[in-house]
Legacy VTK file of the C-alpha trace (Angstrom):
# vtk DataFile Version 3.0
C-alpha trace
ASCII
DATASET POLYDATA
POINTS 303 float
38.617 -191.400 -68.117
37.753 -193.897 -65.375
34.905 -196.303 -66.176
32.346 -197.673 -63.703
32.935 -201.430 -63.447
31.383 -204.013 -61.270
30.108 -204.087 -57.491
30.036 -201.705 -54.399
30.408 -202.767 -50.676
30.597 -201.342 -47.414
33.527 -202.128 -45.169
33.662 -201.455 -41.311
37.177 -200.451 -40.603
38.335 -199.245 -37.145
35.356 -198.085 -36.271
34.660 -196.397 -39.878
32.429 -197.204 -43.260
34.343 -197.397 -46.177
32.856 -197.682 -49.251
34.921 -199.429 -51.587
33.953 -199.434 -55.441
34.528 -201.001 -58.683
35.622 -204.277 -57.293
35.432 -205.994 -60.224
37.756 -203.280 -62.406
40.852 -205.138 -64.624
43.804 -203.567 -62.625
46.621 -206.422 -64.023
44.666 -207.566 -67.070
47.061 -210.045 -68.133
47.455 -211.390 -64.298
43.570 -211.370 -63.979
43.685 -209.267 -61.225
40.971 -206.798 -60.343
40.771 -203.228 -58.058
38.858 -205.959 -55.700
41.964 -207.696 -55.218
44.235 -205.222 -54.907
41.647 -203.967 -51.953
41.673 -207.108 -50.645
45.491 -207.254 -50.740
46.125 -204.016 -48.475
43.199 -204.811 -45.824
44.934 -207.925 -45.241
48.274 -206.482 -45.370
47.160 -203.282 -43.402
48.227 -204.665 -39.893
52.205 -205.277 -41.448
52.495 -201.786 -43.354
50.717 -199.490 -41.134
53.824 -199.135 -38.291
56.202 -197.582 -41.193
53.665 -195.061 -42.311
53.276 -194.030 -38.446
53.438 -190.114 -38.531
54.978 -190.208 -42.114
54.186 -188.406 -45.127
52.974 -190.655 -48.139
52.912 -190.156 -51.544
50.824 -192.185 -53.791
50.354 -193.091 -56.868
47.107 -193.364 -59.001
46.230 -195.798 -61.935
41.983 -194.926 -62.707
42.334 -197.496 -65.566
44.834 -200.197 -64.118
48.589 -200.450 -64.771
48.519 -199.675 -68.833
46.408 -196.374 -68.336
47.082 -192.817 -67.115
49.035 -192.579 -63.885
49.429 -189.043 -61.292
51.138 -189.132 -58.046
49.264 -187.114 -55.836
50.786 -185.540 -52.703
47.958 -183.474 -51.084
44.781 -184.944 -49.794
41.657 -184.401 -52.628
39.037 -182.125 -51.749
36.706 -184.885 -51.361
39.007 -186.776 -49.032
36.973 -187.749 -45.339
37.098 -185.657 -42.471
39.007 -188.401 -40.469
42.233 -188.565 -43.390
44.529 -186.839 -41.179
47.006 -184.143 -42.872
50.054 -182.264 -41.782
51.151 -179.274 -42.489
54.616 -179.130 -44.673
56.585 -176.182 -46.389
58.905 -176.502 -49.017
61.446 -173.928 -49.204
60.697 -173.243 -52.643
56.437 -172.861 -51.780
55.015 -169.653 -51.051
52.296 -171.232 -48.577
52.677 -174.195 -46.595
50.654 -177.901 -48.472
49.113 -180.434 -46.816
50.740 -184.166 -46.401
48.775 -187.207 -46.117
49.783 -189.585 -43.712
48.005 -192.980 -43.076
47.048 -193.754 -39.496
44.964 -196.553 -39.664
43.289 -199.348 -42.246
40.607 -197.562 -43.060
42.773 -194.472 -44.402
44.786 -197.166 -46.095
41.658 -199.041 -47.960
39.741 -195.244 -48.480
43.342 -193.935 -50.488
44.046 -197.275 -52.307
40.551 -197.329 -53.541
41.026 -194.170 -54.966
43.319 -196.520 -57.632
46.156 -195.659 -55.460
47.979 -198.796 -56.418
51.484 -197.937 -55.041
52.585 -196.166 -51.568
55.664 -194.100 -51.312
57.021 -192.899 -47.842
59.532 -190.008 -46.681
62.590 -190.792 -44.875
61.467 -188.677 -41.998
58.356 -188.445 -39.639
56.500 -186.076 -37.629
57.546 -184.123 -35.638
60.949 -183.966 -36.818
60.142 -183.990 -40.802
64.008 -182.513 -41.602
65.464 -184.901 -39.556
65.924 -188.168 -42.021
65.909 -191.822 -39.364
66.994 -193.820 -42.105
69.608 -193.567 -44.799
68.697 -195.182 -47.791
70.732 -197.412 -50.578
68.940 -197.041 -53.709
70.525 -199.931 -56.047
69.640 -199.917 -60.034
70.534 -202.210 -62.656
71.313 -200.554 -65.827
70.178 -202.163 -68.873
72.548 -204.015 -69.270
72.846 -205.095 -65.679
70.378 -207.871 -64.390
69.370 -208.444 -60.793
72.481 -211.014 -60.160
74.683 -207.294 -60.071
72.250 -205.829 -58.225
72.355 -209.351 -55.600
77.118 -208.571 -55.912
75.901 -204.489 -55.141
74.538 -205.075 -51.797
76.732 -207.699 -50.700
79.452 -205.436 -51.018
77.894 -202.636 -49.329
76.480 -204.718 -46.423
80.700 -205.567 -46.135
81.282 -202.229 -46.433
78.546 -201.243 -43.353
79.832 -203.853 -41.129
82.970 -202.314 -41.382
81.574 -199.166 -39.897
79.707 -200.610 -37.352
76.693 -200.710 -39.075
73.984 -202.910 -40.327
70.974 -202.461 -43.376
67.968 -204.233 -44.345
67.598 -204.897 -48.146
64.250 -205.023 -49.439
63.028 -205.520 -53.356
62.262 -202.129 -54.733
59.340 -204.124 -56.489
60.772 -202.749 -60.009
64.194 -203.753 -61.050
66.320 -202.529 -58.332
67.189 -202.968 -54.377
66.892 -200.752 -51.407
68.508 -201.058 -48.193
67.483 -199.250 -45.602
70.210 -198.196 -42.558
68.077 -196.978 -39.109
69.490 -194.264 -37.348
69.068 -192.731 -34.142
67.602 -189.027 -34.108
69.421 -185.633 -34.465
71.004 -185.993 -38.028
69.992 -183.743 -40.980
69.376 -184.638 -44.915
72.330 -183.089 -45.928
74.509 -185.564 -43.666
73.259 -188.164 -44.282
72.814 -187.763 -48.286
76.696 -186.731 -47.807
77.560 -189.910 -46.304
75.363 -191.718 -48.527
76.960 -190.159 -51.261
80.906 -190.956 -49.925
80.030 -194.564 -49.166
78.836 -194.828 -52.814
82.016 -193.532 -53.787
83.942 -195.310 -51.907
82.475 -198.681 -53.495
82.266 -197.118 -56.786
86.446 -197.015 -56.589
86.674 -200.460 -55.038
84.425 -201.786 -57.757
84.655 -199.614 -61.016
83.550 -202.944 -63.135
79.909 -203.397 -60.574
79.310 -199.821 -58.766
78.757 -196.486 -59.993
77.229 -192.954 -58.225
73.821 -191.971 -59.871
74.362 -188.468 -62.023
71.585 -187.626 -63.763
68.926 -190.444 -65.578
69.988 -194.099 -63.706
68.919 -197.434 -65.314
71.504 -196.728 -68.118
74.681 -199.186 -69.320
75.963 -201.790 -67.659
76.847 -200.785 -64.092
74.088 -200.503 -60.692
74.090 -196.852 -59.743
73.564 -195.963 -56.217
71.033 -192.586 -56.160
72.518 -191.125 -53.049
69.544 -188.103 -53.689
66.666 -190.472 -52.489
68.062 -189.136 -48.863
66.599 -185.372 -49.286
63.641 -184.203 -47.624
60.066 -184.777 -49.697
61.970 -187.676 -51.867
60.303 -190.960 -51.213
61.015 -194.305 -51.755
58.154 -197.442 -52.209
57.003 -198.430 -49.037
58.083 -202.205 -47.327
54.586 -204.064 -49.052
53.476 -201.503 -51.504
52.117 -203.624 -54.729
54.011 -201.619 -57.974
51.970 -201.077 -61.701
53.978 -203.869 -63.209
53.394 -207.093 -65.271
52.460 -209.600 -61.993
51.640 -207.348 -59.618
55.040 -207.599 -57.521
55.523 -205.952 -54.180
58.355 -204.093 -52.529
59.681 -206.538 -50.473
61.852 -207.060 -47.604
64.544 -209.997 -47.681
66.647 -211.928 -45.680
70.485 -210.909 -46.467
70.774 -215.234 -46.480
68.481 -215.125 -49.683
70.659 -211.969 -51.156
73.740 -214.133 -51.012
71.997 -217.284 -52.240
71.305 -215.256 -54.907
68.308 -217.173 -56.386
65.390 -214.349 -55.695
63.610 -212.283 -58.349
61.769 -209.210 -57.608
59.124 -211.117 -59.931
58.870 -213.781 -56.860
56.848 -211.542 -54.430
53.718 -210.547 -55.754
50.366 -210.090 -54.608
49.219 -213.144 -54.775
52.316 -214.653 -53.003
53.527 -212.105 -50.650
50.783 -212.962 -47.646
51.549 -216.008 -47.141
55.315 -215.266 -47.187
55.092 -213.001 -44.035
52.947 -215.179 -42.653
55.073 -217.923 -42.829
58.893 -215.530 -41.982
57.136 -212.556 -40.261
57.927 -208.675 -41.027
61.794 -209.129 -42.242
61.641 -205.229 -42.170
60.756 -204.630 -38.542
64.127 -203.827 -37.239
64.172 -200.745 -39.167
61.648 -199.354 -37.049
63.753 -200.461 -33.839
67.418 -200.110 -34.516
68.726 -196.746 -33.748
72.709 -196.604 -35.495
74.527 -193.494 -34.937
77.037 -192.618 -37.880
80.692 -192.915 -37.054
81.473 -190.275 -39.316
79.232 -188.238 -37.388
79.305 -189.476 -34.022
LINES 1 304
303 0 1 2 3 4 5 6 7 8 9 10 11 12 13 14 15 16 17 18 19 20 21 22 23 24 25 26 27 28 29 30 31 32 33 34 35 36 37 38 39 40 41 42 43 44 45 46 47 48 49 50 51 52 53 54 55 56 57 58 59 60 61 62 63 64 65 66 67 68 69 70 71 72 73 74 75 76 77 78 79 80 81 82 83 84 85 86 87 88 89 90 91 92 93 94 95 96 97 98 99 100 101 102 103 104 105 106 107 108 109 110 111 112 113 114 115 116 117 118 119 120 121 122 123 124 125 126 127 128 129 130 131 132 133 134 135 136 137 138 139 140 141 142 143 144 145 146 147 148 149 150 151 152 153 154 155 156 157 158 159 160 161 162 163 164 165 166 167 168 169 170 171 172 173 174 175 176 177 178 179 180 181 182 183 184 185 186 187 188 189 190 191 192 193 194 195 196 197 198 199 200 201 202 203 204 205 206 207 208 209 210 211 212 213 214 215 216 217 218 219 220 221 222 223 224 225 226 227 228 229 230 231 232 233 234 235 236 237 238 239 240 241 242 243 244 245 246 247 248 249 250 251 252 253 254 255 256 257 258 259 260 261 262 263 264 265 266 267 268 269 270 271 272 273 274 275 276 277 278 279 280 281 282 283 284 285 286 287 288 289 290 291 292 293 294 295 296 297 298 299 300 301 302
């Protein structure tokens, strides 16, 4: 159970009160790292994250006791969620009624949901009004075991190669765990299933250009010696860590967006962005991730 710890304020967000509580709550223990700082991390943050949760449904995830106690994701609003969270209305194929999304208009949603220990923010490939309609394909890249992050670094090189070659370009970002993502934008009108298709065939094709590096997710990834590429993260409802979100790990790293100069250099470490660190870094380079939210690719394939 969640313990009361420390001091209460009031925050005046876009026009709203939040009350934020607990501020001085162990969230990294071993960082020294408090619910007050990760507050203080996403209301400076807020003004960088908030264009790719426009109109998009969010899942979060929920740590009461900090990153070594009981977790939930949580999908539909609470029942004690403010009048102002704004919801849409979503049904799964498989639901006999239609559930409510959250999706995160402003700064002051942001800071009310992270408050509610929502340490990490997870976004669908799709937004309203068009949620089957997928405008970005998505390259998830995990190390196996016995793969480190210098594989992962040789993964998306060769699929950024293998995207040029189509016409096409991505955006790799830090997962904020072990792996990579990079994102391709595309232009409106295509459906999951193409695009997990093509996904799916580009994976394969690198998978048989590089049987020693690449392999196609089936089943559990993060196992032997290859990176997988999980095709699946391109179905309706999946989500993938939003560009920012802080992760429950050792250090409190971020998902964060990268230069494909620093890929090939080859020298970063998921473990370099954190929260401490990350601010000043887009500060200093400015959102890396923007052109996601600008570029609209059609897929040869598809064309």
């Amino acid at each position: 159970m969640s313990k009361q710890t420390g001091r209460t304020e009031r925050w005046e967000l876009d026009g709203r009160t939040v009350t934020v509580s607990n501020l001085d709550k162990p969230f990294w223990p071993e960082d020294g790292l408090t619910k007050g700082d990760l507050l203080a991390y996403y209301r400076r943050m807020g003004p960088v994250m908030l264009p790719y949760f426009q109109d998009r449904p969010v899942t979060l995830r929920l740590y009461p006791d900090g990153i070594h106690g009981f977790s939930y994701y949580r999908r539909e609003p609470p029942n004690h969620a403010p009048a102002w969270l704004r919801t849409a209305a979503y049904r799964p194929r498989t639901a006999d009624r239609p559930r409510r999304v959250i999706l995160v208009d402003d700064l002051a949603s942001l800071i009310w949901l992270a408050n509610q220990a929502s340490i990490e923010f997870h976004l669908w490939a799709s937004h309203l009004p068009h949620l089957h309609q997928p405008d970005m394909a998505i390259f998830d890249l995990d190390p196996g075991e016995e793969a480190g992050f210098d594989k992962v670094l040789q993964a998306a090189l060769l699929l950024r190669e293998t995207l040029a070659q189509a016409g096409l370009e991505g955006f790799p970002k830090t997962s904020g765990g072990h792996g990579l993502h990079v994102y391709v934008p595309l232009a409106p009108g295509y459906t999951f299933p193409q695009v997990r298709r093509w996904v799916k065939r580009t994976a394969q094709e690198l998978a048989a250009a590089h049987p020693q590096l690449i392999d196609v997710a089936h089943g559990a990834t993060h196992q032997g010696s290859h990176v997988t590429v999980d095709y699946a993260q391109n179905s309706i409802a999946r989500n993938t860590a939003a560009p920012y979100t802080l992760r429950a790990r050792p250090g409190a790293p971020a998902s964060t967006p990268l230069t494909w100069d620093e890929v090939a250099a080859g020298q970063v470490r998921p473990s370099d962005f954190t929260l401490g660190r990350l601010p000043a870094r887009v500060q200093e380079l400015g959102d890396l991730f923007r052109p996601v939210l600008e570029r609209k690719q059609r897929l040869p394939e598809l064309a």
